[in-house]
Every structure is written in structure tokens, then in C-alpha cells.
BALOBA-1460 file (C-alpha; in Angstrom, 3 decimals):
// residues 105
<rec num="1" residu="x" x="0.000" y="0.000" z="0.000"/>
<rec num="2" residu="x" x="1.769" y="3.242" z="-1.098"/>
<rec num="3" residu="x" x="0.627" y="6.686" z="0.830"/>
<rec num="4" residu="x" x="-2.464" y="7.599" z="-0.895"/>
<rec num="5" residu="x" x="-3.857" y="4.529" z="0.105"/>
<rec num="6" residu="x" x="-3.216" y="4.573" z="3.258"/>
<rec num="7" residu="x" x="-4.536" y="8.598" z="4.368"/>
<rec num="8" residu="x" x="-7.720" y="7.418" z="2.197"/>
<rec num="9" residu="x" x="-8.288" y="4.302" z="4.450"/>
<rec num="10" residu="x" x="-7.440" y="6.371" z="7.600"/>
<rec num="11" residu="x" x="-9.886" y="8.980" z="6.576"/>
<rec num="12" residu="x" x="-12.984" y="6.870" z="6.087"/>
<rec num="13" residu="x" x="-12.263" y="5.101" z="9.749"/>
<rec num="14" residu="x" x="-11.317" y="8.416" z="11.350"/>
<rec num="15" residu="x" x="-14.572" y="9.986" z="10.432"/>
<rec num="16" residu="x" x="-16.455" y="6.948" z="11.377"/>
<rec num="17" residu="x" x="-17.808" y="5.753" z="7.394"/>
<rec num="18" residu="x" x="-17.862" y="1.942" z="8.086"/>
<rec num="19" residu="x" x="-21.474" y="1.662" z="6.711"/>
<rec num="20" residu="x" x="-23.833" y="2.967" z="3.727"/>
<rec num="21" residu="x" x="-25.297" y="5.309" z="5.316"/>
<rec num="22" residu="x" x="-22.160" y="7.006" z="6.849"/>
<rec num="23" residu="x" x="-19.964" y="6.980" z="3.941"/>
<rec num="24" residu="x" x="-18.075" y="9.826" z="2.192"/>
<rec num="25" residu="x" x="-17.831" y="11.368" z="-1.247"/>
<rec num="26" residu="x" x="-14.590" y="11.744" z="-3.213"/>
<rec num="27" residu="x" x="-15.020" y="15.391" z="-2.673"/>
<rec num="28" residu="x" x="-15.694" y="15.008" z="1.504"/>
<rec num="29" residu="x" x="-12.426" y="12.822" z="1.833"/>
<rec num="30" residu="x" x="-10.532" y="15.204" z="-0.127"/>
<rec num="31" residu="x" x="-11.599" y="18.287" z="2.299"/>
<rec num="32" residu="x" x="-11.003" y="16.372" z="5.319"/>
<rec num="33" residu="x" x="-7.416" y="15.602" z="4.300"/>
<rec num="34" residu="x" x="-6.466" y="18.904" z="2.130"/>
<rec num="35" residu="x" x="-4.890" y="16.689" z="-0.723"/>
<rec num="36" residu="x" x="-2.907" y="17.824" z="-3.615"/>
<rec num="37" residu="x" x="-3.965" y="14.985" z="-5.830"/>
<rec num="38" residu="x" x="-7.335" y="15.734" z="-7.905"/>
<rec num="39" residu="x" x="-10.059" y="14.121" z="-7.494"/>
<rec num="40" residu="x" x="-9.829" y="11.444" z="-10.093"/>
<rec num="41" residu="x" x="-6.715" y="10.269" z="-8.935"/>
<rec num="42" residu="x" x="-8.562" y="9.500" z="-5.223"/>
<rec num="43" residu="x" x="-11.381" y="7.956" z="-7.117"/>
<rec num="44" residu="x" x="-8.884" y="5.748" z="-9.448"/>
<rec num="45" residu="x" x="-7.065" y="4.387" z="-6.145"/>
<rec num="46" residu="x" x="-10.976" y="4.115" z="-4.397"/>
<rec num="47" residu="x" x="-11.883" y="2.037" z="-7.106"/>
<rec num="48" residu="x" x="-8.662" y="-0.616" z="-7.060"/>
<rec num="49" residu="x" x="-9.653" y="-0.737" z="-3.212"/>
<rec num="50" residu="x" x="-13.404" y="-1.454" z="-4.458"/>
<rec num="51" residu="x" x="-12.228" y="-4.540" z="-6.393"/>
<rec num="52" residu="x" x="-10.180" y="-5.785" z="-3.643"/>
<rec num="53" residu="x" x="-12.622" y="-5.778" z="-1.016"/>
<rec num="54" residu="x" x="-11.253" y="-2.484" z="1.314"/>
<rec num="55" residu="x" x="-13.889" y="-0.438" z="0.650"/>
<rec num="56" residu="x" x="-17.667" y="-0.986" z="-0.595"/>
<rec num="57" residu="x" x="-19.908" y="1.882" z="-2.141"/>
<rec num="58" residu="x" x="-22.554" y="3.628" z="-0.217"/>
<rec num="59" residu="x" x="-25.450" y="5.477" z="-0.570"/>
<rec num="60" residu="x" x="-25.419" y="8.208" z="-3.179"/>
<rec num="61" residu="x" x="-24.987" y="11.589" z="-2.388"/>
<rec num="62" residu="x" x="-27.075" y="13.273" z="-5.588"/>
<rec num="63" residu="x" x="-25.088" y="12.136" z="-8.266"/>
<rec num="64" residu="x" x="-21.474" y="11.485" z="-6.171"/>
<rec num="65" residu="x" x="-21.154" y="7.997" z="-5.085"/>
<rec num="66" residu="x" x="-20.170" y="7.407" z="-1.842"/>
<rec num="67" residu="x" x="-17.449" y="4.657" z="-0.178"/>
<rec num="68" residu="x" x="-17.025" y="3.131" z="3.687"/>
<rec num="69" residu="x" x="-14.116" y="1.075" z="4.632"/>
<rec num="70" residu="x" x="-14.965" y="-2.446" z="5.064"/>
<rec num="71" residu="x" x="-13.828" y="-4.964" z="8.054"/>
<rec num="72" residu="x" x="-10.768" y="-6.205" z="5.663"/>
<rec num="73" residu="x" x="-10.237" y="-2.473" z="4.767"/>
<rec num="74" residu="x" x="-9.777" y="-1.734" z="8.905"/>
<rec num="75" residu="x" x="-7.406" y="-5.278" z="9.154"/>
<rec num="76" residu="x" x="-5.548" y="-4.055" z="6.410"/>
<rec num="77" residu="x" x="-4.949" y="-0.412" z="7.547"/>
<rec num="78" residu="x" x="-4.235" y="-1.898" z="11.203"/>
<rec num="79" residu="x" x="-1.947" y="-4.279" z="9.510"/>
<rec num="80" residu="x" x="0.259" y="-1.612" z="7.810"/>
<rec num="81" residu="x" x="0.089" y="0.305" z="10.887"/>
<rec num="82" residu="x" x="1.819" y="-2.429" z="12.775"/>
<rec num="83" residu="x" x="4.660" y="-2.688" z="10.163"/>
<rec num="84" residu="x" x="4.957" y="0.425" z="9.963"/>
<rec num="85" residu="x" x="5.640" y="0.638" z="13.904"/>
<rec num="86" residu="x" x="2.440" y="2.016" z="15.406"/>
<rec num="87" residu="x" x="-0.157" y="0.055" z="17.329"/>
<rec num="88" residu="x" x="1.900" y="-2.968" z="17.692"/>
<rec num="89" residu="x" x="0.564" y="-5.672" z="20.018"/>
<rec num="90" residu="x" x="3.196" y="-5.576" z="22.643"/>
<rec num="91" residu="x" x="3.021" y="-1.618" z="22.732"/>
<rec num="92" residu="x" x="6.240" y="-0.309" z="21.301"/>
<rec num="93" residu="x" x="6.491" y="1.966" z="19.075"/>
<rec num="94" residu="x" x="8.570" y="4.337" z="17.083"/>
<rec num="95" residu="x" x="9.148" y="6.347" z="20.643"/>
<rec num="96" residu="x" x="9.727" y="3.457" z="22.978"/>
<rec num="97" residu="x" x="13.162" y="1.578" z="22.983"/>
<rec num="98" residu="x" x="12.666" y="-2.354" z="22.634"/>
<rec num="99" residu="x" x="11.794" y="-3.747" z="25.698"/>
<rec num="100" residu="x" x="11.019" y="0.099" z="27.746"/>
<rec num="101" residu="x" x="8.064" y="-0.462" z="29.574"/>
<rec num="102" residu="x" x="5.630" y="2.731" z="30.033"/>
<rec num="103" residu="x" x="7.093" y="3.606" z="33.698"/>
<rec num="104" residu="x" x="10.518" y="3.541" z="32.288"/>
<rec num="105" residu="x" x="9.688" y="6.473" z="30.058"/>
């Protein structure tokens, strides 16, 4: 998953679109995250996660369709949080030394 991918995924959990009815336009996940990319580019990546089962369409919004992150969309973005070094299991992260418990910090 490149970086895109990743803030889009983050966006739709953050602001809670895990069903139909909660789910966000192109256009609302683009002003929650001020991106640089244009619009298509967000939908192009939306759709690849469509097809592999991250995210599922919601109810229309007018003519705008609408996306929510899916259970394998959340495993996935906890997943790459993990190897990435945040929200690992046995709670270290990028600011605790390997084996630092919390009163040590």
C-alpha cells in the first residue's frame, strides 16, 4: 500500500464511514485531508480498493457515489500500521526503545 492509500483508508475510519449510510464522497475525503492529488486520482485508487474488497460503495450523495471502509479495509490499515511501527501488540512503538516499559519512560 503506497501513501495515498493509506490517508484514504485512515480517513474513512477516522470519520467513522464503516457503513452505507455514513460513507463519504470523493469530494468530503478530499476536504477532510487537504490533498494535492485531484479528485480522479482519489477515485482511481478508491476504485482498485473497491475490487479488492477495502472499501464498498454507499449510498449516493445526488449524483457522487459514496465509499465506507470495510472490516478487511480496517485489518488491512491496522496491519500496515503495525509494520509500519504504530499500534503494535506488545506496545512499542517508534518512541519506545525495545523492551522500555511505560514507567521507564
Amino acid at each position: 500500500m503506497d501513501r495515498l492509500g493509506f490517508i484514504i483508508l485512515s480517513v474513512l475510519r477516522t470519520n467513522g464511514a464503516t457503513n452505507k449510510i455514513s460513507s463519504m464522497s470523493v469530494y468530503e475525503i478530499m476536504q477532510a485531508e487537504n490533498f494535492s492529488q485531484k479528485g480522479n486520482t482519489i477515485y482511481k485508487k478508491m476504485k482498485g480498493f473497491e475490487q479488492s474488497g477495502y472499501i464498498r460503495r454507499g449510498l449516493k450523495e445526488g449524483h457522487a457515489a459514496t465509499f465506507y471502509i470495510t472490516p478487511e479495509g480496517c485489518d488491512l490499515l491496522e496491519s500496515e500500521k503495525i509494520s509500519a511501527g504504530f499500534g503494535r501488540p506488545d506496545s512499542t512503538g517508534p518512541d519506545k526503545q525495545k523492551g522500555e516499559s511505560d514507567d521507564e519512560k
